[in-house]
N, C-alpha and C positions, 0 to 999 in steps of 0.2 A: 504493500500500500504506500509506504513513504516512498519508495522508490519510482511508482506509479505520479507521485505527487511533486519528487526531483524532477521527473521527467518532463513534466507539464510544464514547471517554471522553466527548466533550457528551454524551453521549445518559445515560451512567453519574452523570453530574455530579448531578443534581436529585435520585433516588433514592439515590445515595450518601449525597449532604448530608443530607438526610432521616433516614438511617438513622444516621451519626455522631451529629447531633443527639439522636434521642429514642429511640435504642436502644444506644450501643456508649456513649456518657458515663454517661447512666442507669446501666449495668450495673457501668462501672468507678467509678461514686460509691459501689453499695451493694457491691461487694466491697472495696473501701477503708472501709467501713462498720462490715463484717465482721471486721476487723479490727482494730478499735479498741475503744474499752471506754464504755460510759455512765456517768452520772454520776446521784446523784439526783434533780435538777431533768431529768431528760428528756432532757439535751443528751448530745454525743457528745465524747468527748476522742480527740483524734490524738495515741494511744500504743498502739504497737504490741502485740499480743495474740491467743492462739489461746487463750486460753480460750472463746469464744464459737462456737469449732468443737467443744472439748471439751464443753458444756455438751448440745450436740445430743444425743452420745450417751446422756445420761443416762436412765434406766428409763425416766421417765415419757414422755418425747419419743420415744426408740426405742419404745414404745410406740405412740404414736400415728403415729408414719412406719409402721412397718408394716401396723398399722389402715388405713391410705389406701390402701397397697397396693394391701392385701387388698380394699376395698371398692372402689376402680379395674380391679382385674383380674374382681369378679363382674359387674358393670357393662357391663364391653367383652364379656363372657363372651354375656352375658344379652341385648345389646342386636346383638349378633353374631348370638344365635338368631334376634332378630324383622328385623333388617334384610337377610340374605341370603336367605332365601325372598324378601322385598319384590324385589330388586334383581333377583333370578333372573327374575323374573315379567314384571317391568320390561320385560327385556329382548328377550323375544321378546311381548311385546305388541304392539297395534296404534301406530300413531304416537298418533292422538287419546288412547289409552288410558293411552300414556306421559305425554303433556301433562297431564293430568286429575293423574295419581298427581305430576307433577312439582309442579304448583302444589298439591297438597295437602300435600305435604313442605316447599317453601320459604314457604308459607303463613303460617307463625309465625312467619318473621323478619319478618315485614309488623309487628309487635307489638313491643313493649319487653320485654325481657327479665323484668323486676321484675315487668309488668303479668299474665306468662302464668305468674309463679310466684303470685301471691296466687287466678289462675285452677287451679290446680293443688289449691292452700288451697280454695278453694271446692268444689271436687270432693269432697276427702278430707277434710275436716272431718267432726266430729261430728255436725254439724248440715248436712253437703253436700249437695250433690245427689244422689252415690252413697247413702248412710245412709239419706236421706230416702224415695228411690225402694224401698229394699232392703226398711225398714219399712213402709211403705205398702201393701205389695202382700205383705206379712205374711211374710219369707223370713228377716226376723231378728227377732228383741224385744227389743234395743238395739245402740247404733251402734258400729259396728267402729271398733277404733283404726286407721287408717291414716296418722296425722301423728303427729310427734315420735316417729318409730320409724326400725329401718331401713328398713321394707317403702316405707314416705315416700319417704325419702330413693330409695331404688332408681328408685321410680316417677317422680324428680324428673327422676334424672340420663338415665335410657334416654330419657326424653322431651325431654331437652334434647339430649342425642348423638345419635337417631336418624337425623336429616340426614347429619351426621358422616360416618355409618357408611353407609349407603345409597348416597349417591350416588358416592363412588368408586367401592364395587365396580358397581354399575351402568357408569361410564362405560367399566370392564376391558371385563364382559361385552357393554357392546351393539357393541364393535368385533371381538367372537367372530366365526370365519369358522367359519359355519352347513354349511359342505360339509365341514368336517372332522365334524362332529357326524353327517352322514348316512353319508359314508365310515365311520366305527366301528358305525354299527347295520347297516349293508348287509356289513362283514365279522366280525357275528356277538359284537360285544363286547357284553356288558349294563350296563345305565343305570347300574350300580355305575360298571364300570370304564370308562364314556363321563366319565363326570364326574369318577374321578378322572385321568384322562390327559389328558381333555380341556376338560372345563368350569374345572377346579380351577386349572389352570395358569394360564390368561387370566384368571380373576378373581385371583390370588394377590397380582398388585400393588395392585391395588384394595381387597383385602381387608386389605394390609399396612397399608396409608394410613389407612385406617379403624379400624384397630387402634389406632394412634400419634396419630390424629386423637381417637379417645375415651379411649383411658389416661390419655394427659397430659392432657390439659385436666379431667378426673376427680379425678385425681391433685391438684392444686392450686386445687381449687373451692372457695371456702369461703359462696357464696350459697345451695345447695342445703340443702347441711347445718343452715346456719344456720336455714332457712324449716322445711322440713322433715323433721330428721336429727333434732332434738332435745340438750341437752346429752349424752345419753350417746354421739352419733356425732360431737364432732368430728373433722375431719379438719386435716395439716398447713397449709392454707391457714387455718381457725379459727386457729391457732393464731400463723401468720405476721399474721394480720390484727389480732389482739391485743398482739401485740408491738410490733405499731407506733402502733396510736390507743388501746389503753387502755393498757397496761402503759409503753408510751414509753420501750421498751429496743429500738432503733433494731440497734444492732450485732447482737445475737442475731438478732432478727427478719431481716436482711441476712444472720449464719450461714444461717439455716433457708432463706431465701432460694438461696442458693448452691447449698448441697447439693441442692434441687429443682432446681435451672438445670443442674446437672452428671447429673442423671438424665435430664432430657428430651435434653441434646448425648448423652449415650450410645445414649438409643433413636434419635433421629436419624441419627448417625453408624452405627449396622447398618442403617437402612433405604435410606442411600443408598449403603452398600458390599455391601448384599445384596438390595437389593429396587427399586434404583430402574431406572423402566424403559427409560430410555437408555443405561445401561450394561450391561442383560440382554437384549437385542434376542432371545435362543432361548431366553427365561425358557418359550414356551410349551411346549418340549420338555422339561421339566422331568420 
């Protein structure tokens, strides 16, 4: 038994260290950050202070916290329509059919991230591809704004989260037991109440993940915005990322920081006290 219980720490040792190092210091340097106060050369003085928790709340900042919200929840809203038909589809495909849709979805991480937003830029631009073809074939007589708007931005984020979202609830559904789905049409239920007693439940954790997988990371984006949101959508990551390379108010920036780190441990912390699937094992009686 000890020796079962030596074993488990080597094994914990590498990933641990790992995580000490470049996630558990990190986090306790900018909440010791947070609480300190800047100076106007840039630097930081170690003297204690909540004003830079106080300053969060202020108009303009509560302001744009709830803007990311709001623009994180239409997002996971919007990108929830187009990936669960996908995943449903997925799932009672053929295998070849799944492979084909799977390498078409993880396709884009094959690319740099930066490279497939200026591909994004090319698209919607004035001069894009989209405008160019639209006029061309004569449906418009000038080019639609689709950059430096929200409709940009939307189009940025659902194409950057679509994986996200997708392949959890796919991996719920394709361990769906298909004789439960025949037993409900053979006693008479309809496709309403097949899928909500039955299809819903087994994707629900899948669908939780993907939820949590695109809010947060929505939530604290500030590359979309910035390529294609425009100044009038930034969001709290703009705003974090200025605080710290242009404005060089380190403590603030480390607030705003916090206050984001304490909203993702919240969604987290309900997703594995309510949704996670080892501890719901009759989630699908739900």
């Amino acid at each position: 038994m000890f020796k079962k219980i030596k074993e488990q720490y080597i094994l914990m040792a590498p990933p641990g260290l790992w995580l000490l190092i470049f996630f558990i210091v990190p986090l306790i340097i900018v909440l010791g950050y947070s609480f300190s106060k800047g100076n106007a050369m840039g630097g930081v003085e170690p003297v204690f202070t909540l004003r830079n928790y106080w300053d969060v709340f202020d108009e303009m900042y509560l302001f744009i916290i709830l803007r990311s919200f709001w623009y994180a929840f239409i997002t996971t809203v919007l990108t929830l329509a187009i990936a669960f038909p996908m995943a449903y589809y997925m799932a009672f495909a053929s295998e070849k059919m799944k492979m084909i849709i799977m390498l078409m979805i993880i396709l884009p991480f094959w690319t740099n991230f930066l490279i497939r937003m200026y591909a994004i830029m090319t698209l919607l631009g004035k001069s894009g591809l989209i405008n160019t073809a639209l006029m061309g074939t004569g449906i418009i007589s000038e080019p639609l704004l689709m950059m430096n708007n929200t409709f940009g931005m939307y189009v940025g984020f659902i194409y950057w989260n679509l994986p996200f979202m997708v392949l959890p609830i796919f991996s719920s559904l394709d361990r769906m037991d298909l004789s439960q789905l025949e037993a409900s049409m053979d006693l008479g239920a309809t496709k309403n109440q097949t899928f909500l007693r039955i299809t819903l439940p087994y994707a629900l954790p899948g669908l939780v993940a993907g939820i949590i997988f695109t809010f947060i990371p929505t939530l604290g984006n500030f590359v979309i915005p910035e390529f294609l949101g425009g100044t009038d959508n930034i969001m709290i990551g703009n705003v974090i990322t200025t605080q710290y390379l242009k404005a060089r108010n380190w403590p603030f920036g480390s607030s705003l920081s916090m206050v984001l780190m304490f909203v993702v441990m919240v969604f987290i912390s309900l997703y594995i006290r309510y949704f996670d699937p080892s501890k719901n094992k009759n989630l699908v009686n739900f």
